[in-house]
N, C-alpha and C positions, 0 to 999 in steps of 0.2 A: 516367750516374747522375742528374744534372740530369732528365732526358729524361725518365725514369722515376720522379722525384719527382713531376714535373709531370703524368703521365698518371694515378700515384697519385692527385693533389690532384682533379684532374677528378673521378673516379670517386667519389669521398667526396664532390665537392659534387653531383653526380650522383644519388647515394646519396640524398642529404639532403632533396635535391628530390621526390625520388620517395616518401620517407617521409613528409613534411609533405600534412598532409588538406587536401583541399581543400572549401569550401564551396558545397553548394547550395540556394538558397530558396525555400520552397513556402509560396505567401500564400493564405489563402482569401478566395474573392471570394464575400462572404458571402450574397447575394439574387441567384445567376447559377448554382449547385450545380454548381461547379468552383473549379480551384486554380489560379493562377496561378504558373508556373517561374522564377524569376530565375536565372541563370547567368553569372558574369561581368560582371553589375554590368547585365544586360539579359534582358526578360521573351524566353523561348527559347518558351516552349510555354503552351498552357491545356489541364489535366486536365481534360475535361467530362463531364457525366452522373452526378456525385459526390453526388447526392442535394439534401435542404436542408444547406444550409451557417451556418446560424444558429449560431454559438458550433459550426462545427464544430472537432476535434480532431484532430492529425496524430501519428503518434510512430514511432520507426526502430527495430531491432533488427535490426544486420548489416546483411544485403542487402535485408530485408525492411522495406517501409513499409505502415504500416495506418494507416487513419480510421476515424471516427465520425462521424458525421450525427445532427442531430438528430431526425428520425423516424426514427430506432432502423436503421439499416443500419453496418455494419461494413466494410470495404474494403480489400483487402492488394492493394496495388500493386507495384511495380518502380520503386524512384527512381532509376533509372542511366537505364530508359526510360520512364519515367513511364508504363509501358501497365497498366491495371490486369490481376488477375488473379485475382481471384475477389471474389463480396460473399454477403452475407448478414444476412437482417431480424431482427434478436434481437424487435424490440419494435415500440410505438409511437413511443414515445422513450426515447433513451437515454442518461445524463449523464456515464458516465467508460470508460476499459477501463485492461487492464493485460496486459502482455507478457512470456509465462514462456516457459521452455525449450522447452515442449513444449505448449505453449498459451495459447491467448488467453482471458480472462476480461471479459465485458461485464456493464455495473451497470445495471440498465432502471428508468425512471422509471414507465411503464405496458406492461408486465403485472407488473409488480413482483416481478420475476426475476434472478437474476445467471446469467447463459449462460455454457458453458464450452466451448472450442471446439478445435478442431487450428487450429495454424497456416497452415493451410490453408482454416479456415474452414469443416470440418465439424463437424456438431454431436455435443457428446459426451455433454454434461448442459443440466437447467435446473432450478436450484433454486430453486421457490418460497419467496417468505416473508412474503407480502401486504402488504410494506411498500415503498414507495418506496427503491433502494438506492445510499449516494452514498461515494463516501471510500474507493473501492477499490485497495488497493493489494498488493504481495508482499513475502514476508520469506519466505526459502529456501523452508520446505515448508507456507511458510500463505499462506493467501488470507483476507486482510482486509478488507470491508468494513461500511459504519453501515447501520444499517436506521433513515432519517429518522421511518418514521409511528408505529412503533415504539418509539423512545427506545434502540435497541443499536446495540451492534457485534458483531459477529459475525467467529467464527476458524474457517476450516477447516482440514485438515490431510490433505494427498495422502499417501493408503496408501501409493501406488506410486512414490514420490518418486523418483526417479534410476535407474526400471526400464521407464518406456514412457508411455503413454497415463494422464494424468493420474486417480486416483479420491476427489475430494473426499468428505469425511465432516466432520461439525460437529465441533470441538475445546469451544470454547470460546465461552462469548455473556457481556457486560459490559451491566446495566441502566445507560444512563450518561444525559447531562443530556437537556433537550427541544430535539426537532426536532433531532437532529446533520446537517449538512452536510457540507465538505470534509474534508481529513484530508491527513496528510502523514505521511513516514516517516523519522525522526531516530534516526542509529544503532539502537538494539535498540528503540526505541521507534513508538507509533503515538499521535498526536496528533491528536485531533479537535475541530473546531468545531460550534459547536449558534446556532441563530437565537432560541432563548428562556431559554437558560440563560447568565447573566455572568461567560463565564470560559471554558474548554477543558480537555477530557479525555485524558487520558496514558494508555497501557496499557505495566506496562512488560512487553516481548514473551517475556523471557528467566526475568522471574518469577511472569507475568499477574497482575500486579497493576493493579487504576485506581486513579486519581485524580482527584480536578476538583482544577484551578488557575483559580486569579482574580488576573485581568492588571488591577491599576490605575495610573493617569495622577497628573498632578500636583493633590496634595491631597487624596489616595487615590480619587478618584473612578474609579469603573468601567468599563472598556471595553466598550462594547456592540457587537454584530453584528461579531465577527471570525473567520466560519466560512469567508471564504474564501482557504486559505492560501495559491492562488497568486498573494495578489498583496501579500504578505508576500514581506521577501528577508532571508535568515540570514549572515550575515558570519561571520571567524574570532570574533568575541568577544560580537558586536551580533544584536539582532535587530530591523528596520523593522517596524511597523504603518501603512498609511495608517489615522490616524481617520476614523470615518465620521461623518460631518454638521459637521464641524471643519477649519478649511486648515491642519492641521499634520500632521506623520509624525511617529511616536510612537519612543523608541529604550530598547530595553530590554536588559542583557546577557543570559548564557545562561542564568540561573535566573532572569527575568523580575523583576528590579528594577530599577525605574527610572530612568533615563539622561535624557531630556529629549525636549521635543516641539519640533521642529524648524516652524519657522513656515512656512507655503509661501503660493502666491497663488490657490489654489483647494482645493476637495475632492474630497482623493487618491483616486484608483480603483486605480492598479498603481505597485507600486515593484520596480526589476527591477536588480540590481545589477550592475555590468561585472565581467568573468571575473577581471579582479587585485583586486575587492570596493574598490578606490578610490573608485569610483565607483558613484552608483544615481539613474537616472533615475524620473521619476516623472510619471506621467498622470493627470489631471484629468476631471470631470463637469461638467454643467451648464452657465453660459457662460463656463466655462473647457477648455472639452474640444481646442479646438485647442493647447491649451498643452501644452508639457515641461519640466521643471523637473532639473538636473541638481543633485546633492546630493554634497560633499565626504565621508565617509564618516570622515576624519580631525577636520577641524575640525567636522562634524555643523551646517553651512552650506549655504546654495544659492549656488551660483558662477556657473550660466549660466541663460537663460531664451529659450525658442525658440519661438514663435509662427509657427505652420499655416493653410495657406486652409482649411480644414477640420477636421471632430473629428478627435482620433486616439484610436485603439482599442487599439493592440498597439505594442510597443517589443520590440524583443529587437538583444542586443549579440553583436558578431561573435567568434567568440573565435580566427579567423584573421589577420584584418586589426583595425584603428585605427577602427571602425565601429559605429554605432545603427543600424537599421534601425527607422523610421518607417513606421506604417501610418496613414494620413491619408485616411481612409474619404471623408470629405466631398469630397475633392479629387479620387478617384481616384488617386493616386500612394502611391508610397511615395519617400519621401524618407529620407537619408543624413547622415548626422553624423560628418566628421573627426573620432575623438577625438583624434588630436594637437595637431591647432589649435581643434578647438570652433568648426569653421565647416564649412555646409551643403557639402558637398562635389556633392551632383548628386541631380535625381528624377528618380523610374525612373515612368513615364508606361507605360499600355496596361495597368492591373490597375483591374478593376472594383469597386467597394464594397470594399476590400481592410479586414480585420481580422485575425485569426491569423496571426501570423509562424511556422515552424518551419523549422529546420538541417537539412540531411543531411550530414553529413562523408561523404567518399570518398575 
């Protein structure tokens, strides 16, 4: 009986092993139009040929991996083999995509188009709308994106939603503030930023409804230029702003009243918060750019401060292991943060210009 407890116990921990994902890291080496592979805490491979890599884009769905290059090419790869496996030029340039069931949707900065594509990367539409297109995102059977030269946003809505080959058709367009940028997507809702209007547009998705909100700081003063929401991080109660031209991060609850502005040692570019939201690291401009600034999330304090041979670009936290992953462009490395002990645990050396950090679980 014994015997067979113990063969039991194996096979459960067995089990367990086998079920927990494991992590792989794909850095972009930003001036080299390739990606650098981390695997096991060391660089295995370089993707090359990946186009410019300027503020390139990486994102997974299942077994399938796609990029975005900034002169406008598209890229589905194999992250198990990192071998690519098909590409395609939507544009000039192109600033976001988005990953549906049955298709890939690209937002082009010049021809001023959004592509629609097979996951495979052939082409199925291209809707003009002569406006520069950014803040593209999905919600079940709509394709959301801002038309920036324009002042909209824009809803379409797949005929053929859960029957084949996607057929986008306009729903709906919102005249909403000047110059809209980024855009995020919070429960039913669609949230956009604008580079000339003092505040963010809400559409709610379930009633189309807009609205402008206007986010102000201490002593009602105004938040200016916060269209870009990835570098905003949303907590169960809180939401971060780095200010821009100010060394503080701003903390607001969930209907944006204000909480307090958090004092830091530089100004903030990304605040990117750890998967238990304890925690939220934060990156610096200027001649503070080699710095990281970690942020108690509880007491709304900075508790550590980490200083780099180099700027760094990109942070992202492990959400299998006790880990920061540091992109320290200046240096070439990427460097590591115990988060247990909050001490540099090792740099991973052989990635060039490194910026963009992205996950693949397997």
């Amino acid at each position: 009986m014994r015997n067979i407890l113990k063969i039991a116990s194996v096979g459960l921990l067995l089990a367990s092993v086998n079920l927990s994902a494991k992590e792989k890291f794909f850095v972009v080496e930003r001036e080299s139009q390739s990606v650098a592979v981390i695997d096991d805490g060391l660089v295995r491979d370089h993707m090359e040929h990946m186009h410019n890599m300027n503020h390139g884009v990486m994102k997974f769905d299942g077994k399938d991996g796609y990029l975005i290059s900034r002169d406008g090419y598209i890229v589905k790869f194999d992250p198990i083999t990192e071998k690519k496996e098909a590409e395609y030029k939507t544009s000039k340039s192109a600033i976001g995509f988005v990953i549906g069931k049955n298709y890939v949707a690209v937002a082009n900065y010049d021809d001023k188009s959004v592509d629609i594509l097979t996951r495979d990367l052939k082409p199925i539409d291209k809707i003009v709308t002569g406006s520069k297109n950014v803040g593209i995102k999905i919600d079940k059977d709509m394709l959301i994106f801002a038309q920036m030269d324009n002042d909209k946003v824009t809803i379409l809505k797949d005929e053929n939603y859960g029957k084949g080959e996607p057929k986008f058709k306009k729903f709906k367009e919102f005249s909403v503030g000047k110059m809209p940028f980024d855009a995020m997507i919070q429960g039913n809702t669609y949230i956009v930023g604008f580079f000339l209007t003092k505040g963010f547009g809400v559409i709610d998705l379930d009633k189309m409804e807009y609205k402008l909100i206007k986010v102000a700081q201490e002593g009602g003063k105004p938040v200016l230029k916060i269209p870009h929401f990835g570098f905003w991080s949303l907590s169960r109660d809180k939401t971060f702003i780095p200010a821009v031209g100010n060394n503080k991060v701003l903390v607001y609850d969930k209907k944006f009243k204000f909480i307090k502005a958090i004092d830091v040692q530089g100004l903030p570019v990304f605040t990117s918060l750890s998967p238990d939201k304890k925690y939220m690291a934060v990156t610096f401009s200027g001649k503070d750019f080699p710095t990281v600034q970690i942020i108690d999330t509880d007491t709304l304090k900075v508790f550590k401060t980490y200083h780099f041979p180099g700027k760094v670009l990109h942070i992202r936290w492990s959400s299998e292991d006790p880990a920061l992953y540091i992109s320290v462009n200046g240096a070439n490395q990427v460097s590591v943060i115990d988060t247990k002990t909050w001490k540099l645990a090792r740099e991973i050396y052989q990635v060039k210009k490194p910026s963009g950090i992205f996950i693949y679980k397997y």
